[in-house]
C-alpha positions in Angstrom: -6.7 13.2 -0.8 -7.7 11.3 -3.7 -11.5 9.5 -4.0 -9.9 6.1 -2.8 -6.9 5.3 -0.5 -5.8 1.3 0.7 -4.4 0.7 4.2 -2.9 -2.7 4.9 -3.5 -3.6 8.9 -1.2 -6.4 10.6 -2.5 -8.2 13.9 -0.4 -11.0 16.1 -2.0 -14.4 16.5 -3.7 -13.2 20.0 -5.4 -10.0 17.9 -3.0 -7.2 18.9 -2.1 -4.8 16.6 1.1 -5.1 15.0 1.5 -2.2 12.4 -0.8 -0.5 9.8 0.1 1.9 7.0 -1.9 3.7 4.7 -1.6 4.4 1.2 -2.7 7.5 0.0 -2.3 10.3 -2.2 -3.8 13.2 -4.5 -5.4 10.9 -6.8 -6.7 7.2 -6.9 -4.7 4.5 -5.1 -5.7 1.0 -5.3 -3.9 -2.4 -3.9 -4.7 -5.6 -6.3 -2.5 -8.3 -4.6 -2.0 -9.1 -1.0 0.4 -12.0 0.4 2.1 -12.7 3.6 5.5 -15.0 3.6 4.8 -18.0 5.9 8.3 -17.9 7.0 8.6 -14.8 8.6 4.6 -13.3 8.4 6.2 -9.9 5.7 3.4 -8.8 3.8 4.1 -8.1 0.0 1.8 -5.5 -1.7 1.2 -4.5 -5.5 -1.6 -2.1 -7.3 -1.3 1.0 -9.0 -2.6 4.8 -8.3 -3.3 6.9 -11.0 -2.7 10.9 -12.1 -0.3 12.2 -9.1 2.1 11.1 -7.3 1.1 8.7 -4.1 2.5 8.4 -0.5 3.5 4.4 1.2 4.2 5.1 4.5 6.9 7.6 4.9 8.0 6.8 0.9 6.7 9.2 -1.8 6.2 7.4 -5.0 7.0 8.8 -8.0 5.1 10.3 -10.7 5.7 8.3 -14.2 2.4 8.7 -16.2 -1.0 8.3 -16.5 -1.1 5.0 -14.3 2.0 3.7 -12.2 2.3 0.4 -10.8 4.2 -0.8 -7.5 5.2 -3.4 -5.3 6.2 -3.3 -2.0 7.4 -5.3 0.8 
């Protein structure tokens, strides 16, 4: 694993835990933007991870350059 990884948690109103996925990789992975629709509570993600490919859940991201960018829903 890289020197940094994100996760993104989701809990229901009463503080169960809903779902949680990490993002992770070989290199650096970092999440810049957060935001969760107020119609139907979907969180929307974007940041970048550097030098290597990097892993979303069960997605592999793809391996364009130096520094790749992503958004995900």
């Amino acid at each position: 694993m890289g020197s940094s990884n994100a996760f993104v948690v989701r809990y229901s109103e009463a503080g169960a835990h809903v779902g949680s996925f990490e993002l992770g990789g070989l290199a650096d992975e970092t999440i810049t933007a957060l935001d969760v629709r107020p119609s139907d509570g979907d969180i929307i993600i974007g940041g970048y991870y550097e030098n290597g490919g990097a892993v979303l859940g069960s997605f592999v991201l793809p391996v364009g350059g130096g520094r790749d960018g992503f958004v995900a829903r």
